[in-house]
C-alpha positions as CSV (number, residue, x, y, z in Angstrom):
1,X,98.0,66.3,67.7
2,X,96.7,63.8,70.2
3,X,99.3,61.1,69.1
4,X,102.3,63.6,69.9
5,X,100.5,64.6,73.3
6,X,100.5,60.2,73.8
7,X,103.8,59.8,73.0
8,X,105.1,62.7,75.6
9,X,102.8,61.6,78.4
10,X,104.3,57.9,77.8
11,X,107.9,59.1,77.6
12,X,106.9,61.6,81.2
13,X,105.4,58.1,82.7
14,X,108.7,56.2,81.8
15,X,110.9,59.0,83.3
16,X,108.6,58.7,86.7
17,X,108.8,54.7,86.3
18,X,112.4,54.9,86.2
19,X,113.4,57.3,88.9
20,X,110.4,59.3,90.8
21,X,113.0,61.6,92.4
22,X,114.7,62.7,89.1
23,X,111.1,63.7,87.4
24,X,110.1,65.5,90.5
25,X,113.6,67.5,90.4
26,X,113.2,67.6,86.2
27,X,109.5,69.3,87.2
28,X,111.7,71.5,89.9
29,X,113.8,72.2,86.8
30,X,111.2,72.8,84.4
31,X,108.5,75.5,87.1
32,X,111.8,77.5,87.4
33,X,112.4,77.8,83.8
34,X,108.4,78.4,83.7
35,X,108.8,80.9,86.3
36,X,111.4,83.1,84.7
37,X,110.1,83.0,80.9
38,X,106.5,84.2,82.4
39,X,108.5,87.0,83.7
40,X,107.3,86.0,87.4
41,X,110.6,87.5,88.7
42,X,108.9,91.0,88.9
43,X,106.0,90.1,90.3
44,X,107.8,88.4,92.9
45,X,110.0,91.6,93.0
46,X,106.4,93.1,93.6
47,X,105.6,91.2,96.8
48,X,108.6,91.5,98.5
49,X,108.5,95.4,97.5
50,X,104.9,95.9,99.1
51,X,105.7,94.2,102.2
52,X,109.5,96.2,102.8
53,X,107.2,99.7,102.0
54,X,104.7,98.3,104.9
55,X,107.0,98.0,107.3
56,X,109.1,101.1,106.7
57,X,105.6,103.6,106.5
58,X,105.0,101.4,109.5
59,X,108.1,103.5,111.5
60,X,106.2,106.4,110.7
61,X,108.3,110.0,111.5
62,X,108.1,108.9,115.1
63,X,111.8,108.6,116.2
64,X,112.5,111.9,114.4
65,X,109.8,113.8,116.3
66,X,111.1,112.1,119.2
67,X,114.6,113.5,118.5
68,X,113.8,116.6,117.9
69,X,111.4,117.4,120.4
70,X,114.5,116.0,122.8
71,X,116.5,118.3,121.5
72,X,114.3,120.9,122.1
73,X,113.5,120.3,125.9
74,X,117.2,120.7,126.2
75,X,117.3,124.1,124.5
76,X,114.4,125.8,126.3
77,X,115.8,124.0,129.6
78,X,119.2,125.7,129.1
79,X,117.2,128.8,128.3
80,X,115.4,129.0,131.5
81,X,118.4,128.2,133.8
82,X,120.0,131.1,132.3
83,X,117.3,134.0,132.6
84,X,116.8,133.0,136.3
85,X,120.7,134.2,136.5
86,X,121.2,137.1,134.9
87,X,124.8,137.8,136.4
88,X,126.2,134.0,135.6
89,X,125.9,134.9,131.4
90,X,128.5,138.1,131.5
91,X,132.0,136.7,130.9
92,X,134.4,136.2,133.3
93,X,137.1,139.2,134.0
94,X,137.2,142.2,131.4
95,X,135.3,145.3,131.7
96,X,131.9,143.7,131.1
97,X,132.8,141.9,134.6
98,X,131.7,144.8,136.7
99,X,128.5,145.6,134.5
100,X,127.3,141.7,135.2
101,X,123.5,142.9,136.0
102,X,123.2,145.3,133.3
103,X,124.9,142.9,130.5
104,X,123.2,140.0,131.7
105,X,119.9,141.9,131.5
106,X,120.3,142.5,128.1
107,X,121.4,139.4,127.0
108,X,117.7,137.5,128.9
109,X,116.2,140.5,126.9
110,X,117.1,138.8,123.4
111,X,117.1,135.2,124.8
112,X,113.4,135.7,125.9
113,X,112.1,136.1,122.5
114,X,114.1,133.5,120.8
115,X,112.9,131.1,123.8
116,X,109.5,132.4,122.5
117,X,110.0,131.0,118.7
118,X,111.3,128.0,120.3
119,X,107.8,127.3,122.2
120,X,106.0,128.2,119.1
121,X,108.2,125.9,116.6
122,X,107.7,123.0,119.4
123,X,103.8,123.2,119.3
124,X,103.6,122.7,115.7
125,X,105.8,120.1,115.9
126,X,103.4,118.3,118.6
127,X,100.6,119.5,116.2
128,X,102.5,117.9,113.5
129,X,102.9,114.6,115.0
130,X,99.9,114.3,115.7
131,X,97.8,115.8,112.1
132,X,100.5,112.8,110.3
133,X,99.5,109.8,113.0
134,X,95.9,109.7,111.8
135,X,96.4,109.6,108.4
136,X,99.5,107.1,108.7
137,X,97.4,104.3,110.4
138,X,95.0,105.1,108.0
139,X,98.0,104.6,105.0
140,X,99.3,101.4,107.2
141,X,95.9,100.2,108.1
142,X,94.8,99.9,104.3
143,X,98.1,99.2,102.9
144,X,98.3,95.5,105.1
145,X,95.1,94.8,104.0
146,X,95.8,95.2,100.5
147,X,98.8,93.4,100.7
148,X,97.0,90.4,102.7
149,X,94.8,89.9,99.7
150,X,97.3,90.3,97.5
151,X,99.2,87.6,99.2
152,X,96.3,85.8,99.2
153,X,95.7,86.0,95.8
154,X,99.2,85.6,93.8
155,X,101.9,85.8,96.7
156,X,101.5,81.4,96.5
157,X,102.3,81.5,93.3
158,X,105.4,84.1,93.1
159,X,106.9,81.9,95.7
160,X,105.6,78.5,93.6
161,X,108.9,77.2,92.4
162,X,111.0,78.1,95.7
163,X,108.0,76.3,97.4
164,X,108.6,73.0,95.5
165,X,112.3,72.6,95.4
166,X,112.3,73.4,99.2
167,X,109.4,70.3,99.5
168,X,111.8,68.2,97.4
169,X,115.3,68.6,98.6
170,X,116.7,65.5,100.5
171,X,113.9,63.7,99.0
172,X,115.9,60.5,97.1
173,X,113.8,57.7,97.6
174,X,110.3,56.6,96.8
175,X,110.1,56.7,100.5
176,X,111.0,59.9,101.1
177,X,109.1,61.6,98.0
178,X,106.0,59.3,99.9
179,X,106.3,61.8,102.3
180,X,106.2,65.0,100.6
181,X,102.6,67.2,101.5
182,X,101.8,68.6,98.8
183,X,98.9,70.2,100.0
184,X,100.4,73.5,100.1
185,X,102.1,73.6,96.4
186,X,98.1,73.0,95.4
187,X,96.8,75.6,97.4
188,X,99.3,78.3,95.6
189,X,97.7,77.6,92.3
190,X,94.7,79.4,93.7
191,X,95.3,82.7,92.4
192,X,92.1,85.4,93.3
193,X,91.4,88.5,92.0
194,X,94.3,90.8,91.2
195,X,92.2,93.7,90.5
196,X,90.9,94.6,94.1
197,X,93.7,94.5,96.2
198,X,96.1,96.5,93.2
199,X,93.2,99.1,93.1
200,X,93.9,99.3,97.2
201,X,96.9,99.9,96.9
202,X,96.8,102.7,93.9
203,X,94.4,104.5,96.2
204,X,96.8,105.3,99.3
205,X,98.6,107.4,97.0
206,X,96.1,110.4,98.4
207,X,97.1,109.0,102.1
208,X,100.8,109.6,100.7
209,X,100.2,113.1,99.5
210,X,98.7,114.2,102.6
211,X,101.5,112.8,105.0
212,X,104.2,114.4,102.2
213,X,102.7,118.1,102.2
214,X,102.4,118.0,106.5
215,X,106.0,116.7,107.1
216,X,107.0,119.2,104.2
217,X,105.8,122.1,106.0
218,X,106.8,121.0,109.5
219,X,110.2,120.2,107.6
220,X,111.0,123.4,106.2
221,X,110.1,125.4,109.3
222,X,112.4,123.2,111.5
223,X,115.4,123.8,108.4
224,X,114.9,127.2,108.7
225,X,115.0,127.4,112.5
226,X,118.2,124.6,112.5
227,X,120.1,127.5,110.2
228,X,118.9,130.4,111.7
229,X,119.4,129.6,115.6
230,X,123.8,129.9,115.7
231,X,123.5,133.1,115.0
232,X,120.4,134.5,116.8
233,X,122.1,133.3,120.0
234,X,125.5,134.6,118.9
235,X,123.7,137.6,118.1
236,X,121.7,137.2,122.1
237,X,125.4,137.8,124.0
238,X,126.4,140.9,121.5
239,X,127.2,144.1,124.0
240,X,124.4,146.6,123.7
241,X,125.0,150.2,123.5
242,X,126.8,152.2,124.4
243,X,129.7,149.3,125.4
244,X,129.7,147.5,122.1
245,X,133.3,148.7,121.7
246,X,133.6,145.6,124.7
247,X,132.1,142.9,122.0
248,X,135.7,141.2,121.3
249,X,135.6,140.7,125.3
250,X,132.6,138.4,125.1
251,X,134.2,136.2,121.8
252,X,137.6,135.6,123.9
253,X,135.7,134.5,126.9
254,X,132.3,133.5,126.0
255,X,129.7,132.8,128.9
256,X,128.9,129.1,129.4
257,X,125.5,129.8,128.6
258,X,126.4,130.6,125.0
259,X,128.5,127.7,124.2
260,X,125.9,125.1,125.7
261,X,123.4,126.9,123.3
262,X,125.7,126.6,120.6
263,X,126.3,122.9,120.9
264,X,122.7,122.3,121.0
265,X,122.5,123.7,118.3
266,X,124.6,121.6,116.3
267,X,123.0,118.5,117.8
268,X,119.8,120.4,115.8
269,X,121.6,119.8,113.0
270,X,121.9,115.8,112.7
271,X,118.0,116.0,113.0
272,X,116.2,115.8,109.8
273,X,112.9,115.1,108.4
274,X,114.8,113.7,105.0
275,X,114.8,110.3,105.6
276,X,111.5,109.8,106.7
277,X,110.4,112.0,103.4
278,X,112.7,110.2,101.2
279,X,110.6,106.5,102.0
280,X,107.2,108.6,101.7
281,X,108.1,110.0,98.1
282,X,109.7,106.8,97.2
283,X,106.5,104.8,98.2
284,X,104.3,107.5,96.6
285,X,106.1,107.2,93.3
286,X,106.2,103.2,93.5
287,X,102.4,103.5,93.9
288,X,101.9,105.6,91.0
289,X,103.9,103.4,88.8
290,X,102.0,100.4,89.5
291,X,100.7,98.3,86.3
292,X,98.2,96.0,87.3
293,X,98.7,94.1,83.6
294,X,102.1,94.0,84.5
295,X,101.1,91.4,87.1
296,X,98.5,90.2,85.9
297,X,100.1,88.7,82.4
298,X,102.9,87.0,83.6
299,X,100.3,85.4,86.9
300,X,98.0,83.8,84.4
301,X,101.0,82.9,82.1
302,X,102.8,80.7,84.2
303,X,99.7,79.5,86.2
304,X,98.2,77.8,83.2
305,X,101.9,76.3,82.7
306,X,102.3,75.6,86.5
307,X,99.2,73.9,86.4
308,X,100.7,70.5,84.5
309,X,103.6,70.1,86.0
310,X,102.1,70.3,89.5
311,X,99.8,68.1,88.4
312,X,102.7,65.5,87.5
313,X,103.8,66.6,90.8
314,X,100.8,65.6,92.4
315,X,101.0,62.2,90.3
316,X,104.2,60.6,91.1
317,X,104.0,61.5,94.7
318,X,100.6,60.1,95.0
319,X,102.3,56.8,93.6
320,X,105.1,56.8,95.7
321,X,102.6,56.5,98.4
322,X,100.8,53.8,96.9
323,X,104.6,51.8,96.5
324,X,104.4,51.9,100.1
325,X,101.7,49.0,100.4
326,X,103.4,46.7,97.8
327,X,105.0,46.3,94.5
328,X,107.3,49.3,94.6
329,X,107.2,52.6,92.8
330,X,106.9,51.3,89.8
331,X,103.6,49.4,90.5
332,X,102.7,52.4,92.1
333,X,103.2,54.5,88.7
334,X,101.2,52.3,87.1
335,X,97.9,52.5,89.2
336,X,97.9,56.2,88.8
337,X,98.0,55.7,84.8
């Protein structure tokens, strides 16, 4: 009834009479407690999630392309140095010693074509990096602007009660709680629309799905290349017939050639396209779980409650100004009621 809402609003205006800064940290108090029974937690979860998932698409596959494509120059340079030099890839001493030219020969044979997959697998790659670039400042391009009117429209709010007791701490004296601005604890009660910016962000899904299936095909070739490659260039320094019989010769004293191929290739192996996979699945699945009424119920929840205790806020800061030109806080508290 209107006599119980009288007798509350006298009993808040004697708690501000008696000590401004104990109401403002009671209202502190009370927008937390607000906060949490809205269920504001998540949206604040919600936020802070959007803006972490913009800044990790952001990387992009970049540095893995990068480290592969390294990788690669290595390989086909090591290649080349040894099919200009035949002779320098039989092993040292044995019977294959004195057939150098004829071994070697054999051995650029087989390296040629592998060096051959290894210029194709390194154009798609280029391909690859650039078919995902487009589409990922596309995904990055929308996803900040979502997330800038999404900031703009609830962000204020989710941050509400750390806003406030950061405005109040220190703040003991009508003096000091004169000083507060609360300009900014206002403007975060301006909550826009929730639908637009959500429906943004629902919509790079597609951008997701595209960047997934090219990095999934450019992924799976590179696997398949990473397991394959030990053993094609093992299989590159085998003896040829008729001197197969010699093969233990090469294994005891491998060429140079081979084992610098051979620890390439297990630098191939820390490369991976996981990772970068791992954040795009993970962002397209956070997407596609996305309930705009789970945002949306707890934001108009606690704003309406957020609303009254700012505007006490608002109140008992006001009349600590007014204290300042005479007759204390108290005389301030009265003007403003």
């Amino acid at each position: 009834s209107s006599s119980v809402k009288g007798v509350a609003s006298a009993i808040d205006l004697s708690t501000m009479m008696a000590n401004p800064a104990d109401a403002l940290k009671e209202i502190s108090q009370q927008l937390q407690e607000k906060f949490n029974d809205a269920g504001m937690g998540k949206v604040e979860e919600f936020t802070d999630m959007m803006e972490e998932l913009m800044g990790k698409l952001q990387q992009g596959p970049d540095k893995a392309f990068d480290l592969v494509q390294d990788v690669f120059k290595q390989i086909t340079g090591s290649l080349d140095k040894s099919m200009q030099d035949p002779t320098s890839l039989a092993p040292t001493g044995g019977g294959l010693a004195a057939c150098g030219v004829w071994y070697g020969n054999s051995v650029v044979g087989k390296l040629s074509l592998i060096k051959d997959d290894v210029d194709e697998l390194m154009k798609g790659l280029v391909t690859l990096a650039t078919d995902v670039k487009t589409p990922i400042m596309k995904l990055a391009e929308g996803l900040k602007g979502a997330i800038a009117e999404l900031e703009k429209s609830i962000k204020g709010l989710a941050k509400l009660p750390k806003l406030v007791a950061a405005q109040l701490e220190g703040k003991d004296s009508p003096d000091d709680i004169a000083k507060i601005d609360t300009s900014e604890i206002n403007e975060a009660l301006k909550v826009g629309d929730l639908d637009g910016p959500m429906g943004k962000i629902a919509a790079i899904k597609d951008v997701l799905k595209t960047v997934i299936d090219v990095l999934s095909g450019g992924a799976g070739k590179l696997e398949e290349f990473i397991m394959s490659a030990p053993e094609k260039f093992r299989t590159a320094f085998d003896v040829p017939q008729p001197l197969c019989f010699l093969q233990s010769m090469v294994m005891d004293a491998a060429p140079q050639a081979m084992k610098d191929l051979l620890e390439l290739c297990k630098k191939l192996e820390g490369v991976s396209f996981e990772p970068i996979l791992k954040v795009f699945n993970g962002a397209k699945d956070t997407v596609e779980g996305i309930n705009v009424d789970a945002i949306k119920t707890p934001v108009n929840k606690f704003l309406s409650e957020a609303k009254d205790l700012v505007g006490k806020l608002d109140k008992t800061v006001k009349a600590a100004k007014m204290a300042g030109g005479g007759g204390g806080a108290l005389a301030g508290l009265k003007k403003m009621f």
